[in-house]
Biopython code that builds the backbone (N, CA, C, O; Angstrom):
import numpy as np
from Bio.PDB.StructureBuilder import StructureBuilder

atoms = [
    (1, "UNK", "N", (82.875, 108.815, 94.106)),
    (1, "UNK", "CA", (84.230, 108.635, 93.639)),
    (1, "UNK", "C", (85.027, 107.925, 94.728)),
    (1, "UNK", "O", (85.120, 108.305, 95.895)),
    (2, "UNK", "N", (85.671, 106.687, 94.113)),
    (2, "UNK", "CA", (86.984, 106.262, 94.982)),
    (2, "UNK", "C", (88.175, 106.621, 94.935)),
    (2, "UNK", "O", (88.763, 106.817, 93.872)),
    (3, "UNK", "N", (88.897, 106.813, 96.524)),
    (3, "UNK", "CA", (90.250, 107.100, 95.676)),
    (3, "UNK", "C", (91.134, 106.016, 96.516)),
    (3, "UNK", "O", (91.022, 105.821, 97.726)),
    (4, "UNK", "N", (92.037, 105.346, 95.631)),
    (4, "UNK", "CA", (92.939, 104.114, 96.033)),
    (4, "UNK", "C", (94.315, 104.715, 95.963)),
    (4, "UNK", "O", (94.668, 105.611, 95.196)),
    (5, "UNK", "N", (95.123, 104.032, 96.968)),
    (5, "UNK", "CA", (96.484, 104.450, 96.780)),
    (5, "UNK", "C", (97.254, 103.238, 96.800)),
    (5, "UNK", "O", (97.100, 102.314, 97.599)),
    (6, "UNK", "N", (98.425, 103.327, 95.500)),
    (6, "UNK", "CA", (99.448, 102.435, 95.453)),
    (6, "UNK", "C", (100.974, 103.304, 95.612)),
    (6, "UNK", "O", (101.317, 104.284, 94.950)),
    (7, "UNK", "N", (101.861, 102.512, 96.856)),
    (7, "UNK", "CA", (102.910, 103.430, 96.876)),
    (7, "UNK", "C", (102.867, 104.781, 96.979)),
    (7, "UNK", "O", (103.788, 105.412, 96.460)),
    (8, "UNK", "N", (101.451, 105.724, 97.883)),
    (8, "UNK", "CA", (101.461, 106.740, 98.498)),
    (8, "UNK", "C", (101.183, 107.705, 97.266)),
    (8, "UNK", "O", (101.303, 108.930, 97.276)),
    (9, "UNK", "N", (100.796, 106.922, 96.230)),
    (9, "UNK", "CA", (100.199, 107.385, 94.791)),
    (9, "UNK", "C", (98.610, 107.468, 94.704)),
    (9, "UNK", "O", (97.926, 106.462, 94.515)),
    (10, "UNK", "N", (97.981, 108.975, 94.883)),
    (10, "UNK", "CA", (96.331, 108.739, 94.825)),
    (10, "UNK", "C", (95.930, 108.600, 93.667)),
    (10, "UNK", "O", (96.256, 109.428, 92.816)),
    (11, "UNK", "N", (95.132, 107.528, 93.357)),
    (11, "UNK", "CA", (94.286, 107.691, 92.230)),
    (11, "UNK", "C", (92.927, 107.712, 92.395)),
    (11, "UNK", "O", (92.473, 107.255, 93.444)),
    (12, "UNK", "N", (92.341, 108.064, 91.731)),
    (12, "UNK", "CA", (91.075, 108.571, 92.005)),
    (12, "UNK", "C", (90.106, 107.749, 90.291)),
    (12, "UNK", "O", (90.170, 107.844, 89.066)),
    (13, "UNK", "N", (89.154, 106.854, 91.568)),
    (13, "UNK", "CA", (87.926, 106.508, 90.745)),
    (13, "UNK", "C", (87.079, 106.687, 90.273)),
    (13, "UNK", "O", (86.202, 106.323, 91.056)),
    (14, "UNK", "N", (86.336, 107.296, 88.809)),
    (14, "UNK", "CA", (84.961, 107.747, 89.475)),
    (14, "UNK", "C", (83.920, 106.741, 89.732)),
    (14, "UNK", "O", (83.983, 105.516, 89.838)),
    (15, "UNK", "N", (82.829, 107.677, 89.813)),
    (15, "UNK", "CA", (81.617, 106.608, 90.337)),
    (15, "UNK", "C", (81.364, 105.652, 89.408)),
    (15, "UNK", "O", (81.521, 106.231, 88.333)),
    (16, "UNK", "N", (81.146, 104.829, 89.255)),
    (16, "UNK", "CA", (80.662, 103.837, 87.973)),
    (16, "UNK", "C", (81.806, 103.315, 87.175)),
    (16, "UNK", "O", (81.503, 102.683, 86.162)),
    (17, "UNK", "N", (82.914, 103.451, 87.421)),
    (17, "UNK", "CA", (84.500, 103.163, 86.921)),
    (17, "UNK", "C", (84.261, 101.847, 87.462)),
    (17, "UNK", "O", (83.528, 101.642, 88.429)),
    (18, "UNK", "N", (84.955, 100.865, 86.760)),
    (18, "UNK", "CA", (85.568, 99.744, 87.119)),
    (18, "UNK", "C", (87.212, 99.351, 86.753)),
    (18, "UNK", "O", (87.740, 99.315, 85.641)),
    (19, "UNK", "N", (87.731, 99.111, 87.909)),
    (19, "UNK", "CA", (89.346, 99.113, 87.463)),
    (19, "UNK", "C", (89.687, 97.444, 88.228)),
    (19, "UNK", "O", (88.868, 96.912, 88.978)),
    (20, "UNK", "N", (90.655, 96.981, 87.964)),
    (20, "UNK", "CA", (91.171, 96.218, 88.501)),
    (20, "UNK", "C", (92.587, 96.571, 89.154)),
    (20, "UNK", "O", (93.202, 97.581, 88.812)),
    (21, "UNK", "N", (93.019, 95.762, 90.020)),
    (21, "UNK", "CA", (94.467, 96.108, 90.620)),
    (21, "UNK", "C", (95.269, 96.602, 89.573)),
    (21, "UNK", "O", (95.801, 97.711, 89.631)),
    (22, "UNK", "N", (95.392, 95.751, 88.518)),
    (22, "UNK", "CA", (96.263, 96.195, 87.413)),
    (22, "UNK", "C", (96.167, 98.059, 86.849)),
    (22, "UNK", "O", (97.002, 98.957, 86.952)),
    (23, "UNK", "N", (94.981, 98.051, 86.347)),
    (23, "UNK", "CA", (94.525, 98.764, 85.903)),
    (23, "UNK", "C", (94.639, 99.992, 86.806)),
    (23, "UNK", "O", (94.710, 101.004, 86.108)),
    (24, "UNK", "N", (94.679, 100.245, 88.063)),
    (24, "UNK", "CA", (94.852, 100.573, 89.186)),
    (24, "UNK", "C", (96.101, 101.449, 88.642)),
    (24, "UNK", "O", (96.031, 102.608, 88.234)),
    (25, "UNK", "N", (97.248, 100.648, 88.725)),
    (25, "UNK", "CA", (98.522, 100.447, 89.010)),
    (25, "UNK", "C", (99.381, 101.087, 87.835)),
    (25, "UNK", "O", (100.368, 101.824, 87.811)),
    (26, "UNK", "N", (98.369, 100.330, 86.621)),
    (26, "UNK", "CA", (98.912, 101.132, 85.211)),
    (26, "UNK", "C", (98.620, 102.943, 85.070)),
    (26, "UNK", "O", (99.265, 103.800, 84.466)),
    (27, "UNK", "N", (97.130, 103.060, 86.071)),
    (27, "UNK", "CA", (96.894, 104.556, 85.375)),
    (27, "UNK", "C", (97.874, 105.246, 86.428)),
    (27, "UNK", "O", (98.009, 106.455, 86.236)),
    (28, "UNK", "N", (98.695, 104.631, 87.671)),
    (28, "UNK", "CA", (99.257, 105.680, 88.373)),
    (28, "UNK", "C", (100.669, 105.650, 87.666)),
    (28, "UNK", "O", (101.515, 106.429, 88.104)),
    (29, "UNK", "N", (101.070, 104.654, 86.397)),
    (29, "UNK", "CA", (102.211, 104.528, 86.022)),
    (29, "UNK", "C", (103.241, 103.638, 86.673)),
    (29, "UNK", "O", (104.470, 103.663, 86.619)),
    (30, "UNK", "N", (102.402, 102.847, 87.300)),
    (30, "UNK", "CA", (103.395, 101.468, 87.741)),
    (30, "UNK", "C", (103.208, 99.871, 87.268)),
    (30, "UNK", "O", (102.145, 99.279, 87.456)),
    (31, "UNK", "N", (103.887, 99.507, 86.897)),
    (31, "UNK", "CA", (103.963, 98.189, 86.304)),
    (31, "UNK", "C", (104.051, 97.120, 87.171)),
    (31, "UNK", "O", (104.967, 96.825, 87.939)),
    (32, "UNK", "N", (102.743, 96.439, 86.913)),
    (32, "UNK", "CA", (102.679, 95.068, 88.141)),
    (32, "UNK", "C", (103.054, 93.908, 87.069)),
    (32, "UNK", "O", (102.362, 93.927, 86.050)),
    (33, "UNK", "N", (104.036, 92.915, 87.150)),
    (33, "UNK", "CA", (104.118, 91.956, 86.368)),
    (33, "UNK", "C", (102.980, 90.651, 86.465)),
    (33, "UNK", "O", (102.797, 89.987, 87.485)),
    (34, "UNK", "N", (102.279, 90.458, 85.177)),
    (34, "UNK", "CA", (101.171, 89.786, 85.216)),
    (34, "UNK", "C", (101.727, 88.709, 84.013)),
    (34, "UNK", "O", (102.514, 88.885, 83.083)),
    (35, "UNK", "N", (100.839, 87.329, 84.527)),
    (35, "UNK", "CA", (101.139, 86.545, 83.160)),
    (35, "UNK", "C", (99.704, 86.479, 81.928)),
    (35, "UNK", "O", (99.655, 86.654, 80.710)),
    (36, "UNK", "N", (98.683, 86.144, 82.957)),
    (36, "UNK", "CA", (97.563, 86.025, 81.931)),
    (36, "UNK", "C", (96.706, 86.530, 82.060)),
    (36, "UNK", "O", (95.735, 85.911, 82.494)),
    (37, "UNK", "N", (96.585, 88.117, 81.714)),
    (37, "UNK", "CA", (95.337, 88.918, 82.025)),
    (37, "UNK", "C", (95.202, 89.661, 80.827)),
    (37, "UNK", "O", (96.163, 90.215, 80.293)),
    (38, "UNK", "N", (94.376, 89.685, 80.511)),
    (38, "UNK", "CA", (93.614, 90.893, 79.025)),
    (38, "UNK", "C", (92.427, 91.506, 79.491)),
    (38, "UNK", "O", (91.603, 90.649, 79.814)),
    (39, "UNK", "N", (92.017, 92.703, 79.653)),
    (39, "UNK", "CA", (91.360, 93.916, 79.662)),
    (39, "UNK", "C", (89.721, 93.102, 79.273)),
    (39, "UNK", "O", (88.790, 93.088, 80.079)),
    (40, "UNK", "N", (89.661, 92.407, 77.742)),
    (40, "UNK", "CA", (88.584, 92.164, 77.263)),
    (40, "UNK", "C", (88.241, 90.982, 77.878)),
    (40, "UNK", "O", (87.105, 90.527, 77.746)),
    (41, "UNK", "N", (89.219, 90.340, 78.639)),
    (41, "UNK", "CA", (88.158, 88.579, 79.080)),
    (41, "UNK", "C", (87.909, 88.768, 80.486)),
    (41, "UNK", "O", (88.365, 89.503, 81.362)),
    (42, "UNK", "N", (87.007, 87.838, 80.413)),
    (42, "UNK", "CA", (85.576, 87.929, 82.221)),
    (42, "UNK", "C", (86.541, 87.248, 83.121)),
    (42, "UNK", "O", (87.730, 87.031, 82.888)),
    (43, "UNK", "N", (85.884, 86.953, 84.142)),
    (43, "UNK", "CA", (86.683, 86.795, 85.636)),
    (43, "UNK", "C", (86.688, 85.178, 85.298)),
    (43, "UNK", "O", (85.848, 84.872, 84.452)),
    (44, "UNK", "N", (87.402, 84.207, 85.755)),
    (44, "UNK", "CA", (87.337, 83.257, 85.384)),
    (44, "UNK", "C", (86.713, 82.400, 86.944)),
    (44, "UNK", "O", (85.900, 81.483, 86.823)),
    (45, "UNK", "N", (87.118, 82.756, 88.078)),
    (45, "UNK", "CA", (86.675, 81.813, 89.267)),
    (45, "UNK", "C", (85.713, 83.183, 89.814)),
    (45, "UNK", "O", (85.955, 84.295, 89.345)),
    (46, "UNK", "N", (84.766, 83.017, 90.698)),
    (46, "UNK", "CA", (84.177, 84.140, 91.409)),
    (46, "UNK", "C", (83.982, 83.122, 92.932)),
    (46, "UNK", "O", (84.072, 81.895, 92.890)),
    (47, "UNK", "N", (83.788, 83.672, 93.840)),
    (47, "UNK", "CA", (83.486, 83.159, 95.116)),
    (47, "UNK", "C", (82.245, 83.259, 95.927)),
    (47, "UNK", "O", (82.188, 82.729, 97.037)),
]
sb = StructureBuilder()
sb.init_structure("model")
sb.init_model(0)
sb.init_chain("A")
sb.init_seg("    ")
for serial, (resi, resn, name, xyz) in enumerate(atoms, 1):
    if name == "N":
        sb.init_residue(resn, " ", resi, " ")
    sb.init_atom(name, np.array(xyz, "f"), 0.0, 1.0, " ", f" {name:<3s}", serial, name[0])
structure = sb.get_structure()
């Protein structure tokens, strides 16, 4: 399990979870303003 903090807010990952910043941010109840992101589409650049 991971646990990430936004704004001194723990959230906690489990093992095999995949979240993104957003997603992050939404389950601690904070709103990051995004323009073009949807849940269902793939990563578009990788490095």
């Amino acid at each position: 399990m991971a646990t990430v903090y936004i704004n001194d807010v723990e959230i906690e990952i489990a093992d095999g979870e995949r979240l993104n910043g957003i997603q992050a941010a939404a389950r601690a109840g904070f709103e990051i303003p995004h323009y073009c992101w949807h849940p269902g589409l793939s990563v578009v650049a990788r490095s």
